[in-house]
C-alpha positions in Angstrom: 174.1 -42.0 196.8 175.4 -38.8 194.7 173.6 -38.4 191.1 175.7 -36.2 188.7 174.1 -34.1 186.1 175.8 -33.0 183.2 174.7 -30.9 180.3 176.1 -31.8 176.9 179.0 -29.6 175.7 178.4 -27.0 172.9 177.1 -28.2 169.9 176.9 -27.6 166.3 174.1 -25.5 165.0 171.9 -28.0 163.4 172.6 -26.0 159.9 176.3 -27.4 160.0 175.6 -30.5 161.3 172.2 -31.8 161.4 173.5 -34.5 164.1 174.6 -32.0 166.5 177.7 -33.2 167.5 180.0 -31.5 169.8 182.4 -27.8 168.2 185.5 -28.0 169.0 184.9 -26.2 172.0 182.4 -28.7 173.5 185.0 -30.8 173.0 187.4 -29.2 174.5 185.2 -28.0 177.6 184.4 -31.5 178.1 187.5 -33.4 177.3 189.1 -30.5 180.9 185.9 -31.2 183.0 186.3 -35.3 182.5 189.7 -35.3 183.3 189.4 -32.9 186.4 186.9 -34.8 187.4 188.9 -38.1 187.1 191.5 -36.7 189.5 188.6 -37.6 192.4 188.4 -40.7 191.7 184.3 -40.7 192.1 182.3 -44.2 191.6 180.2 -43.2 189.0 178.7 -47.3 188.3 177.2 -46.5 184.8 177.2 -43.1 182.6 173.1 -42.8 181.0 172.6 -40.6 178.1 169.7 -39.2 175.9 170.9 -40.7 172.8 171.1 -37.4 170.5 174.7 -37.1 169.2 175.7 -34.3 171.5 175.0 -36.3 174.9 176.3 -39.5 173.8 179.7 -38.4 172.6 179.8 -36.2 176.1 179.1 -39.3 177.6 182.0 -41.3 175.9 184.6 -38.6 176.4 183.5 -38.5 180.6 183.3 -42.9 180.5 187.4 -42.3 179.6 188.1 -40.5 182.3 185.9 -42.2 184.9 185.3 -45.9 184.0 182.2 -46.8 185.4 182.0 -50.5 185.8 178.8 -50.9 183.8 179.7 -48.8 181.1 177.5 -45.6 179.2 174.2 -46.4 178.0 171.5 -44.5 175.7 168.2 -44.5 178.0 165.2 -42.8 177.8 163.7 -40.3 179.8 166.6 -37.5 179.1 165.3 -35.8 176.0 165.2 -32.0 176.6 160.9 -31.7 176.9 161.0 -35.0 178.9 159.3 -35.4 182.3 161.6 -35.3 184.9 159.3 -37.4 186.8 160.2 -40.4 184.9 164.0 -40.4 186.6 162.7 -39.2 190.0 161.4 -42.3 190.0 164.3 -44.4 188.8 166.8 -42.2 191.1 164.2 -43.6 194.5 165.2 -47.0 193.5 168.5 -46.9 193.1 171.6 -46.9 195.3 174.6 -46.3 193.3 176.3 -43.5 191.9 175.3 -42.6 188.4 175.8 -39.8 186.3 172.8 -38.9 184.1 173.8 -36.5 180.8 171.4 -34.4 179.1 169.8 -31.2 178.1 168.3 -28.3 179.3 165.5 -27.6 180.6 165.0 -31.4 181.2 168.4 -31.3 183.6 167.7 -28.0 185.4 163.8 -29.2 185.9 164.7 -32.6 187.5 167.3 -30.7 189.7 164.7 -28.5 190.9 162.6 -31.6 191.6 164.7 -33.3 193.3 166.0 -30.2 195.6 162.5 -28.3 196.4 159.7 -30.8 195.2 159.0 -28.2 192.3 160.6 -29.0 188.8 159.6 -24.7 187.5 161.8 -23.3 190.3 164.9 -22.5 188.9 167.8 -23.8 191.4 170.6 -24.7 189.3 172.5 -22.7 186.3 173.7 -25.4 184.3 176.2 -24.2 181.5 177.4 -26.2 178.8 179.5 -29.4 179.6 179.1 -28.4 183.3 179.0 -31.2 185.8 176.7 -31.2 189.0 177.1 -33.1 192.0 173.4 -34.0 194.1 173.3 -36.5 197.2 171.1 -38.0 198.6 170.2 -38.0 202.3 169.2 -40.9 204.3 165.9 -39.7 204.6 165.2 -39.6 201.0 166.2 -35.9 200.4 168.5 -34.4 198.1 171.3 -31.7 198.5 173.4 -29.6 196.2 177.1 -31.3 197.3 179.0 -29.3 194.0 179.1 -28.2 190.9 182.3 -28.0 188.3 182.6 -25.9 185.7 184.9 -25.6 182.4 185.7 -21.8 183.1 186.6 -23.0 186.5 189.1 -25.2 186.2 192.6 -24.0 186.6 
């Protein structure tokens, strides 16, 4: 099973836009990582987000490029102060590919979970609209497979 984690892309200053949606930028940085990413063709089956504005419409604009078959959906779980815990749990019992997009430090503490057992060691730099590839092992362990980034792509 692989488990991608992606942070939201930038987002308005709450002054501007008390929603949050995405600057231009986000957009942007988002719109190249979705489309890189959809020259792999991976089998993402569904897209979760946190609900706030920012992660849903990075959600949408990554659904376009990948198609998972059961769609994006608002979950809970994914707010920034949430306990990773909570998808640890869901992740044990799952078996497909999904793709989980959030916030920080919820997304960098359930990384560190899931890699050393400890959600306060920091393992993974997310940036903004970054995309991080985890799989899982057969014996229940996870692993750091890759990790694309909007600066990064050519």
């Amino acid at each position: 099973m692989f488990l991608y984690l992606v942070q939201h892309g930038e987002a308005q200053r709450e002054e501007e836009d008390p929603a949050r949606d995405l600057t231009d930028q986000g957009l942007r940085d988002i719109t190249r990582v979705a489309n890189y990413a959809g020259k792999f063709n991976l089998a993402v089956s569904q897209i979760f987000h946190s609900g706030k504005t920012r992660a849903a419409s990075t959600a949408k604009i990554l659904a376009a490029s990948l198609h998972p078959p059961q769609g994006v959906s608002e979950t809970t779980g994914l707010a920034p102060l949430d306990d990773p815990g909570i998808w640890a749990g869901r992740l044990a019992t799952m078996d497909k590919d999904v793709m989980l997009v959030g916030h920080l430090p919820h997304l960098a503490r359930l990384g560190a979970l899931l890699l050393t057992g400890d959600m306060a060691k920091n393992v993974i730099n997310f940036k903004m609209a970054g995309l991080v590839c985890l799989g899982r092992r057969a014996e229940g362990s996870w692993a750091l497979e890759w990790m694309i980034l909007p600066a990064l792509i050519p």
